[in-house]
ZADO-1210 file (C-alpha; in nm, 4 decimals, padded with zeros to 6 digits):
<atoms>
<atom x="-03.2793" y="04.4562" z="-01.6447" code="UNK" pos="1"/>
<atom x="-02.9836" y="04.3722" z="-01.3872" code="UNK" pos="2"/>
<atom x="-02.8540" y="04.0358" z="-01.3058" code="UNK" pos="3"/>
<atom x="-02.7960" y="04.2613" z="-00.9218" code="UNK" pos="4"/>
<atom x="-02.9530" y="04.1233" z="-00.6200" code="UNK" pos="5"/>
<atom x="-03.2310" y="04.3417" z="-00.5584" code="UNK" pos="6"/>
<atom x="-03.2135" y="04.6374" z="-00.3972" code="UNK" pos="7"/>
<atom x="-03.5115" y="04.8866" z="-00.2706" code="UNK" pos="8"/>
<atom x="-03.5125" y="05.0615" z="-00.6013" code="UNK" pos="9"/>
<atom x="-03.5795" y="04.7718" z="-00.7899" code="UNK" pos="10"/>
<atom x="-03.8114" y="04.4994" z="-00.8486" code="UNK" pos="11"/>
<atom x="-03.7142" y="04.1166" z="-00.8515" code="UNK" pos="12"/>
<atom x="-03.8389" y="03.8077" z="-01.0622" code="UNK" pos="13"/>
<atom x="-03.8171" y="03.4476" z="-00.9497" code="UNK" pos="14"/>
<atom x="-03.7813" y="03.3124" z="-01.3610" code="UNK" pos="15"/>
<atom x="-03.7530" y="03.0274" z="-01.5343" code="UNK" pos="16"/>
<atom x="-03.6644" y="03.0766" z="-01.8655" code="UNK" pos="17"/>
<atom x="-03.8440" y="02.7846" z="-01.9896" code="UNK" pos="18"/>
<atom x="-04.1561" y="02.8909" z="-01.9057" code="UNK" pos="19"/>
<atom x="-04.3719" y="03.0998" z="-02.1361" code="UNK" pos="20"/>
<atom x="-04.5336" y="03.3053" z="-01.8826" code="UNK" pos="21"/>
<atom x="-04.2239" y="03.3714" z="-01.7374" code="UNK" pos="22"/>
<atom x="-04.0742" y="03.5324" z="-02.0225" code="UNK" pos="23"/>
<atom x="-04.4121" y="03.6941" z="-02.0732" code="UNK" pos="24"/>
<atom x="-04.3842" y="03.8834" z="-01.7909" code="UNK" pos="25"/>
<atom x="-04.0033" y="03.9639" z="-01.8006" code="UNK" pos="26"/>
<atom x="-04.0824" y="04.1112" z="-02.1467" code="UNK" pos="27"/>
<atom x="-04.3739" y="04.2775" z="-02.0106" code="UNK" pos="28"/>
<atom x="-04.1321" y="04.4266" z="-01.7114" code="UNK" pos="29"/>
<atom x="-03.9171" y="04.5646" z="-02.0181" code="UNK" pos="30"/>
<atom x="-04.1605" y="04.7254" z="-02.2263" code="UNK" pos="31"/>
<atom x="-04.2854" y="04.9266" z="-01.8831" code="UNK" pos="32"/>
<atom x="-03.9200" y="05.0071" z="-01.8071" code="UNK" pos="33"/>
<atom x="-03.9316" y="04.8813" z="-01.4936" code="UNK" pos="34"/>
<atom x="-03.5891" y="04.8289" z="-01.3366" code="UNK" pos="35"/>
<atom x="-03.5616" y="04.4479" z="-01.2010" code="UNK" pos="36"/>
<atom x="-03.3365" y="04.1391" z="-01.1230" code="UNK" pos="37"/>
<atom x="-03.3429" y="03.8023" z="-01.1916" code="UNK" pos="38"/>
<atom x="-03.3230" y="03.5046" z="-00.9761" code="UNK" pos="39"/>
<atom x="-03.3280" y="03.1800" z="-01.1406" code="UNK" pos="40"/>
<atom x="-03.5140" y="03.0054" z="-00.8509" code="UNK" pos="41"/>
<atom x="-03.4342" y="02.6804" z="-00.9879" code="UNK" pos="42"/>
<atom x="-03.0960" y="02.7491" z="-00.9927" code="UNK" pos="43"/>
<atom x="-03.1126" y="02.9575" z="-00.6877" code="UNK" pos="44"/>
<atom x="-03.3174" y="02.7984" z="-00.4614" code="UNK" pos="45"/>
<atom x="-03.5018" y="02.9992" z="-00.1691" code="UNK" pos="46"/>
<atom x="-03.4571" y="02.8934" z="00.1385" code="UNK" pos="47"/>
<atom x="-03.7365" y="02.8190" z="00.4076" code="UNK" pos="48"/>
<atom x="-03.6896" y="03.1885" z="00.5931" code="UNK" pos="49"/>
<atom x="-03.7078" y="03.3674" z="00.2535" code="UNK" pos="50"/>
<atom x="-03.9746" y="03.1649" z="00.1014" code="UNK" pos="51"/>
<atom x="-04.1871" y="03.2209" z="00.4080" code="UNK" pos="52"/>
<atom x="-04.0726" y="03.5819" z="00.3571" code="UNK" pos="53"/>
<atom x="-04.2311" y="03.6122" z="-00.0232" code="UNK" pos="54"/>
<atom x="-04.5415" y="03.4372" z="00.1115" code="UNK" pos="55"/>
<atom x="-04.6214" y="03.7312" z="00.3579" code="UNK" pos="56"/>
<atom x="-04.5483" y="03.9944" z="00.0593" code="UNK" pos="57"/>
<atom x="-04.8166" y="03.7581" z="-00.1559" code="UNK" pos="58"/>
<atom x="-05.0417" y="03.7340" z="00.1116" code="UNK" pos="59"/>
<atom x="-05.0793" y="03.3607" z="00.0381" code="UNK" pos="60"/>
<atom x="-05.0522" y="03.0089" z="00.1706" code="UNK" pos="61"/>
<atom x="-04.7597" y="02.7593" z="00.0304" code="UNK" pos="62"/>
<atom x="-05.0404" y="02.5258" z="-00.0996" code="UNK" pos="63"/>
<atom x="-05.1508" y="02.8834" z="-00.3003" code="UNK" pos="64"/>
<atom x="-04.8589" y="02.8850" z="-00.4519" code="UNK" pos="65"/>
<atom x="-04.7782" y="02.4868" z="-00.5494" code="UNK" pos="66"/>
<atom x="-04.7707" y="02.3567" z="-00.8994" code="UNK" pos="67"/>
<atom x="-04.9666" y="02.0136" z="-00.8052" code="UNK" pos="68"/>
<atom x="-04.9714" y="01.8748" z="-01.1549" code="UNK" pos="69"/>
<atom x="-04.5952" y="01.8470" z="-01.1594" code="UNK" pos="70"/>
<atom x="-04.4567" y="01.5285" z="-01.1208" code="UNK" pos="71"/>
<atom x="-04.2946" y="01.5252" z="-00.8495" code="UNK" pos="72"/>
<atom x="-04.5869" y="01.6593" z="-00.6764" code="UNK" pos="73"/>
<atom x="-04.7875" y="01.3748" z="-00.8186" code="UNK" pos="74"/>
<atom x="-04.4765" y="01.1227" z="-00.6542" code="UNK" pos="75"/>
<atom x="-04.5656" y="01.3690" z="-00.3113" code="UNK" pos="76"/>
<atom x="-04.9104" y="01.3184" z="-00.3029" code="UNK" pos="77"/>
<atom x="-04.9482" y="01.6767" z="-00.2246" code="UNK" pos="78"/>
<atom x="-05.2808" y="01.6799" z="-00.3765" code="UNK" pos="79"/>
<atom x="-05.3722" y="01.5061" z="-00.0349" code="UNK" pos="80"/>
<atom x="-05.2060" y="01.7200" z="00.2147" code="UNK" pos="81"/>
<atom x="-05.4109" y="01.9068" z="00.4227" code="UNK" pos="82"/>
<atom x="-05.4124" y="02.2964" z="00.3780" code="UNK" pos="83"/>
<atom x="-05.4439" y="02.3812" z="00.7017" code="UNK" pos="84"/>
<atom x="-05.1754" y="02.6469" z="00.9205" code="UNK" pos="85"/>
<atom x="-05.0336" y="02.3426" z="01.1045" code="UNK" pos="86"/>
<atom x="-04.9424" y="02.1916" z="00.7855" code="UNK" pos="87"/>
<atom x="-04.8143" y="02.5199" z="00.6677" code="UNK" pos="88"/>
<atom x="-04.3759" y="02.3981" z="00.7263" code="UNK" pos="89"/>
<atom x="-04.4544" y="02.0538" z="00.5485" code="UNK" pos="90"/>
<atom x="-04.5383" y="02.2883" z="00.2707" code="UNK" pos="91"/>
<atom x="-04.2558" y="02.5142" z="00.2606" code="UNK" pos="92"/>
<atom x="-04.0206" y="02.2260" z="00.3565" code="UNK" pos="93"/>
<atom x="-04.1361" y="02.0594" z="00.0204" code="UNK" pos="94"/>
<atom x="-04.1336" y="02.3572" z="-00.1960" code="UNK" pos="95"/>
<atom x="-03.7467" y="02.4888" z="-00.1054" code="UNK" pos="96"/>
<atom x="-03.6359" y="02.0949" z="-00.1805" code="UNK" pos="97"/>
<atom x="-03.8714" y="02.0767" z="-00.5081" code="UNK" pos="98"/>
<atom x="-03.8197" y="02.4838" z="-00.6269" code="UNK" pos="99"/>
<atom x="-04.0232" y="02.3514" z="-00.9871" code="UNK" pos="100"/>
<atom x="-04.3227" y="02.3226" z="-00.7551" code="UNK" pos="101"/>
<atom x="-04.3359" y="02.6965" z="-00.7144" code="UNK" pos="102"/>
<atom x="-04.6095" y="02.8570" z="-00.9619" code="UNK" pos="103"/>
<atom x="-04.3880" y="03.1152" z="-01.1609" code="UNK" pos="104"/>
<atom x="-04.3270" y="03.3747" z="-01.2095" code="UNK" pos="105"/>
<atom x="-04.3104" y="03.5771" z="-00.8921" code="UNK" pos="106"/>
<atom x="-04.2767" y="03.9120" z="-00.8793" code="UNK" pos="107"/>
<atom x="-04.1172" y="04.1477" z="-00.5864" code="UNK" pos="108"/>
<atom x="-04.2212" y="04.4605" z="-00.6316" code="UNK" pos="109"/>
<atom x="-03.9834" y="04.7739" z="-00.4889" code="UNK" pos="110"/>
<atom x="-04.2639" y="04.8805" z="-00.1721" code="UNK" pos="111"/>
<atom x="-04.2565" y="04.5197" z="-00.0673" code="UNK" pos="112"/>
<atom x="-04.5116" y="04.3688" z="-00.2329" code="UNK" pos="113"/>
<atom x="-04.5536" y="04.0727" z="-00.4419" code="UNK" pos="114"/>
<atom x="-04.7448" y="03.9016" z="-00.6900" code="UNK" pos="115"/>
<atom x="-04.7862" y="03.5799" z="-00.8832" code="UNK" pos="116"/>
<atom x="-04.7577" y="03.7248" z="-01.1993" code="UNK" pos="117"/>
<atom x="-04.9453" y="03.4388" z="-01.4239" code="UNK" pos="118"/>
<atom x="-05.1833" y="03.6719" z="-01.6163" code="UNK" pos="119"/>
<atom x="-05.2137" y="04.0525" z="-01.8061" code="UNK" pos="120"/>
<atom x="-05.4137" y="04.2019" z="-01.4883" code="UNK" pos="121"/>
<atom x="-05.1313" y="04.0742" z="-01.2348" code="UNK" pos="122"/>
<atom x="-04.8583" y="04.2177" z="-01.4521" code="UNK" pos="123"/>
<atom x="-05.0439" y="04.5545" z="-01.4616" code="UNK" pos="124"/>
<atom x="-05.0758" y="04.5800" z="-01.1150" code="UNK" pos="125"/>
<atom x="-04.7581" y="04.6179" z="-01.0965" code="UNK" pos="126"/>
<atom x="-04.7818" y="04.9540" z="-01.2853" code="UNK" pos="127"/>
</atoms>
């Protein structure tokens, strides 16, 4: 592991420590010797432009990618916001100012892919 920004050789993992799955899949990353960096996203929060940016690697929506049982998604009421593409900014706009809504952890894979890395077949696909 580096604490580097990524480069094209590497991988890169938005973390939070805290999180179990998180440091699942960081010690997962290890034990397959795969060379990545770290980005404490809560810490380092993404902006709108590189948010949007992961979204195209994960193929996903921001509502896709939203931890709605938080509680400050609760205070939101993003369980009631439409998921539609014109209410795609509101999304991103809420998770760049509220980084603990974003499901963890992410992976950036070296080819330019990405994937939510929550489970045991996400983190093989990455092999």
């Amino acid at each position: 592991m580096t604490a580097d920004a990524t480069t094209s050789e590497q991988y890169e993992i938005w973390h939070n420590p805290r999180c179990t799955k998180s440091r699942h899949a960081t010690a997962f990353l290890d034990e397959a010797g795969i060379d990545y960096s770290v980005r404490h996203y809560l810490d380092q929060p993404p902006t709108a432009d590189e948010l949007r940016a992961v979204l195209a690697r994960l193929g996903a929506e921001p509502w896709e990618i939203t931890r709605t049982g938080e509680s400050i998604a609760k205070e939101l009421g993003v369980a009631s916001w439409r998921r539609e593409t014109a209410d795609r900014e509101r999304w991103i706009a809420a998770l760049v100012e509220h980084p603990r809504l974003i499901q963890r952890p992410i992976v950036l894979t070296a080819n330019g892919g990405a994937v939510l890395a929550r489970d045991e077949a996400a983190l093989r696909s990455l092999l």
